[in-house]
Each structure stands twice: as structure tokens, then as C-alpha cells.
C-alpha positions, 0 to 999 in steps of 0.5 A: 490453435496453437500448442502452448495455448492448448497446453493441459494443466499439468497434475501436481507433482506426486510424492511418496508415502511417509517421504519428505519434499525433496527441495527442486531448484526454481519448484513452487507451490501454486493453489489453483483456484477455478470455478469448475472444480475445487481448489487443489495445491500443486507444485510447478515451475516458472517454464512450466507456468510461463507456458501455461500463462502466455507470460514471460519472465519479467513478470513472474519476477513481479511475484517473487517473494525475494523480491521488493516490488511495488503494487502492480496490476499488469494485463497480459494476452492470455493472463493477468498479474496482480500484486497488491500488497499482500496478494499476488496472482495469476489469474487467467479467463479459467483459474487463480494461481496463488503462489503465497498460499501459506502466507497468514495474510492471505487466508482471509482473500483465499476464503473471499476468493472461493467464496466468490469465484470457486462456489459460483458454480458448486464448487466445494469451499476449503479453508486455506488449513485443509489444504495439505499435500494429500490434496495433490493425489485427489487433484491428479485423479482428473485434471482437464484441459484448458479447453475441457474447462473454458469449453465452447463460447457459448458455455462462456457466454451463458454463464453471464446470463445466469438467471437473467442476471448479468455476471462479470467474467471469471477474470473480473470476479477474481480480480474484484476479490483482490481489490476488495481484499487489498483495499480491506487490508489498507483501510484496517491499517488506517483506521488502526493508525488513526485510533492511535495517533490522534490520542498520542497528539492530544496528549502530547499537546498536553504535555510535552515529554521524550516519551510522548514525542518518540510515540508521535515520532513512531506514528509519523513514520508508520503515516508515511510509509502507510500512505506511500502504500497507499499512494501507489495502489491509487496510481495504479488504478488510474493509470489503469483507468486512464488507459483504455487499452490495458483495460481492453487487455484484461478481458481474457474470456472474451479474447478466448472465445474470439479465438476459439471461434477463429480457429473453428471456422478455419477448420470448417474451410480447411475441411470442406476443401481438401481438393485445393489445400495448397492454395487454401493454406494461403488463404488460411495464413492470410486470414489467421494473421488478418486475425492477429492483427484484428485482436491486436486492435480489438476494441471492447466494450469496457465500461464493466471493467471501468465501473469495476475499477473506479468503485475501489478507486473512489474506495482507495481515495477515500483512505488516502484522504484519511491519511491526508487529514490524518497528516495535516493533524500530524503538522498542526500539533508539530506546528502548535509544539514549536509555538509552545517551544518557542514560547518557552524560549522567549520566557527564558531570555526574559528571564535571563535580562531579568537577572543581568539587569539584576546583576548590574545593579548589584554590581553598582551596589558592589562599586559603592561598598568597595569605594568605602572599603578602601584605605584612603582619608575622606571627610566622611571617615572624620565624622564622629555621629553613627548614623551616617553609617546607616544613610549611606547603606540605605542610600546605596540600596535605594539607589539600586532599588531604584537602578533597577526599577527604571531599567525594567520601564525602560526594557517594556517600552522599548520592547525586550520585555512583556 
């Protein structure tokens, strides 16, 4: 078997008594969760996890805090790596690497994880406040190997049948919780949104003010970004349902036993056969990479991990219907505003030709006034009877009256006006 795949878990790093962390460049805190043991804390590198994964860089880079990366779920040789919004993993055929362990967020996913992947076999629960770095002297007492811990394949395959009943692999019970707790976590934010957004609609339907319109535009916003968080957890999962080879991949335990198995019987024939090693090497070397390239195309049976995946599927699109409906609400009432806006708009310039129609009969009024306010000799002027005075007031006003009676019959029928 070859060295790195044997490589032991290496215990965490000591620290004197009463003495304070001394910051190491590229050194972080990893809980490790399995299902022989209880989690402990310890401090590693990236060479030191990448040797202890299979994984390279890239994909470490993937869980870097620093980092923006969009959600993730990548399936390697030896290990899988998950980033779902607030969780990011590395989770292997025999434990979880958790590199945010201290984060608020991922408490409630560390109880789930050990509720349901540490406590299978006896493993004593902790909260994520228990872990503290004394755990990493009680966790250096025995720390055992990779194949201490995975043992033989039978080991593996008994722990499906256990009481008859069929249970996943370590890797899909851990990869489970971290569906479950990223589609909890999606589906909280949604129905908080949802709780807020629809009264804030409703009352600015009501009543339209800057108030209730930067509130609605504050929920848009917070709707989008949610539902592109969303959007890409969806894609991940069906691209991963889609591909059937990235789904054969993620079965790290049965790809460990396939192996262990190989390597055994290569043993067996190298054994029994001492006499004739230089020519058994040959064949040894041939078979190993007949091995090799059989594992490269090796096919399983994935309908175990394509029920998983399509159950928080359909949970995953089932929020983002939410959010579809909730946005089509979002549009209607914006669609529904710009009627009232647009209404508003339409009275005022019925309101503005009221008044310049308004305006030019008094203009007319004006004209008349003016006409007999200018210093020139008429037959009018000559007369001496009063009351003639008051026929030519009331007449201009009639007239205007009347100027303005037949301008607004005239703006109705052909339509200005409502």
C-alpha cells in the first residue's frame, strides 16, 4: 500500500502549560470528527492535511475563510470537500475535518454531526464550548492509524448490516448532515424573509411613502442575494445528479476496501513465491496497474447516494420556489405602484389643462377690461343711463363662464379629459 495512503494521523500539536499559541504561518485548527472515537481539536497544516486527504491545493484553497468561493461539492479519490454556505468540510471514508470549528454558525451542524455520525458507535457527544486546547493533550494519548481505524473490509461492511438494518457509509451519513444543515440554514433565511416582505408589500400598497419604499427596496435586495445562494446549492446538486461518475467518486469506503483487498492478495502472491521474485515483480506491477486502471472506471451501484442527493434536491427546490413566488409578489406590487404612480400623474395634467383652460378665459376676461380701460372716445362712453355699466360686467363674465363651459365639453369628447 503505498506511504501517504498509510500515513497516520498525526496528534495535535502540544503547547506548554500556562503558555499562549505561538502564531505558525499556514497552521490551523481542525476538529476531527469519526465515528470510533470522540472528536478532539487538533492543529495542522495545509502539506500536513493534503498528505492525509489525497487532495491537492486547489481544493484546499475552497475552504479558505479569506476566500469568496461559491457553494461546492467536490469528490476526490480519497476524500470529499464541501462548502455549503456556512460549512466546509473534508470529510474522508473514516473521519470530518471541520476547519471553522469556532464559527457561531456551525454549532448547531457540529451537534447534528456528532449526533449522527460520532454517536453511531458510542462515541461520547460534546458541544462545540467543550472543546477547548486541553482536548489536544487527551487526544495525544492514542491517536490510531488510518488503517487502525478503517480496519479490514469486513469491518466496513458489517457496520452496514447493523441489526439487519442497511446503513449509508461514514461518508454519506457526514455528507447528509451537511445537506441537511445547509438546506436548514437556507430554508430559515427564507421563511424570515418571507415573514417580513409580504406585510412590508401590503402596507406599501396602502400607502406609498420613502419610508415604506426603502424597506421593500432593502427586502428586494436581501431576495436577490438570498435566491442566488440558493440558486447555485440547486446547481450543484444536479450537476452532481447529473454526473454519474462524480457520484461514483464520492464512495470513499468502498473504493478503501477495493484496495485493501488488492493490496492483501498482492502480498499473499508475493509470499508464496519467494523463489521466483524477479519474475513475480512483473507480474505484481502488471496487476497493480490493471488495478489502477480498473478503479479509474470502476462502477458502483449509486442509487444510495442519488436517492440522497435528489431528497435535499427536491428540499432545495422547494425554497427556491418560495422565493420565486416570493419575487413574482415583489414584481406585481412594483407593477401595481407604477399603475398608482401613473394615475396620480394622469390627474395631475387633467388638473394642469383644468387650470389653462381656466387661464385663457380669464385672459379673454382681461382683454375685454382692458379694451374699456383705454383712453379712446366710443358710443358707449356718451351714454348717460348706469346700467349699462353692470350688462357689460355681467356679459364679460357670462361670456367667460360660458368660454369655459364649452372648452371643458370639447376636452371630454375628444378625450384630454375624464
Amino acid at each position: 500500500m503505498d506511504e501517504e495512503f498509510l500515513l497516520r494521523a498525526t496528534p495535535p500539536t502540544q503547547y506548554p502549560v500556562g503558555g499562549r499559541r505561538k502564531p505558525t504561518a499556514g497552521i490551523r485548527s481542525w476538529l476531527v470528527v469519526s465515528e470510533s472515537r470522540q472528536p478532539y481539536l487538533e492543529e495542522a497544516g495545509k502539506q500536513l492535511i493534503m498528505r492525509r486527504t489525497g487532495l491537492p491545493a486547489r481544493d484546499l484553497r475552497v475552504l479558505d475563510p479569506q476566500l469568496s468561493y461559491p457553494s461546492t461539492i467536490l469528490g476526490r479519490e480519497r476524500a470529499i470537500v464541501i462548502n455549503l454556505e456556512h460549512i466546509k468540510a473534508v470529510i474522508t471514508a473514516m473521519e470530518v475535518l471541520v476547519p471553522n470549528c469556532k464559527d457561531p454558525l456551525v454549532a448547531p451542524f457540529l451537534q447534528d454531526l456528532q449526533t449522527k455520525v460520532a454517536s453511531s458507535f458510542g462515541a461520547p457527544m460534546h458541544s462545540v464550548a467543550e472543546f477547548s486546547d486541553t482536548d489536544a493533550d487527551q487526544a495525544a494519548k492514542a491517536v490510531p492509524s488510518y488503517e487502525t481505524i478503517t480496519g479490514s473490509p469486513g469491518t466496513n461492511s458489517d457496520a452496514f448490516n447493523n441489526g439487519g438494518t442497511k446503513v449509508l457509509p461514514f461518508e454519506f451519513r457526514a455528507l447528509e448532515v451537511c445537506l441537511e444543515s445547509a438546506c436548514r440554514l437556507l430554508e430559515s433565511e427564507t421563511l424570515t424573509l418571507e415573514q417580513e416582505a409580504y406585510p412590508a408589500l401590503d402596507e406599501l400598497t396602502s400607502k406609498i411613502s420613502t419610508l415604506n419604499l426603502e424597506r421593500v427596496r432593502q427586502i428586494k435586495s436581501r431576495l436577490v442575494a438570498l435566491s442566488g445562494r440558493v440558486q447555485k446549492v440547486r446547481d450543484e446538486l444536479e450537476h452532481l445528479l447529473d454526473d454519474d461518475t462524480d457520484m461514483a467518486e464520492m464512495y470513499l469506503t468502498e473504493k478503501l476496501a477495493s484496495q485493501q483487498a488488492g493490496d492483501t492478495a498482492s502480498r499473499a502472491d508475493i509470499g508464496s513465491d519467494e523463489l521466483e521474485l524477479s519474475e513475480h515483480r512483473d507480474d505484481v506491477k502488471t496487476e497493480t496497474e490493471s488495478t489502477s486502471g480498473n478503479s479509474s472506471v470502476f462502477k458502483l451501484n449509486i442509487e444510495e447516494l442519488e436517492m440522497l442527493l435528489e431528497a435535499y434536491f427536491v428540499q432545495i427546490d422547494g425554497t427556491l420556489n418560495k422565493l420565486s413566488t416570493l419575487r413574482e409578489y415583489v414584481d406585481d406590487t412594483e407593477d401595481y405602484i407604477n399603475i398608482m404612480l401613473d394615475e396620480k400623474q394622469n390627474q395631475l395634467l387633467q388638473m394642469g389643462i383644468l387650470l389653462s383652460m381656466a387661464t385663457l378665459v380669464l385672459t379673454a376676461g382681461v382683454v375685454v377690461t382692458g379694451i374699456f380701460g383705454m383712453n379712446i372716445t366710443i358710443d358707449l362712453y356718451n351714454v348717460q343711463t348706469f346700467h349699462q355699466f353692470w350688462e357689460t360686467t355681467y356679459g364679460t363674465v357670462g361670456g367667460c363662464v360660458i368660454l369655459y363651459i364649452i372648452a371643458i365639453v370639447w376636452g371630454k369628447k375628444s378625450g384630454l379629459l375624464q
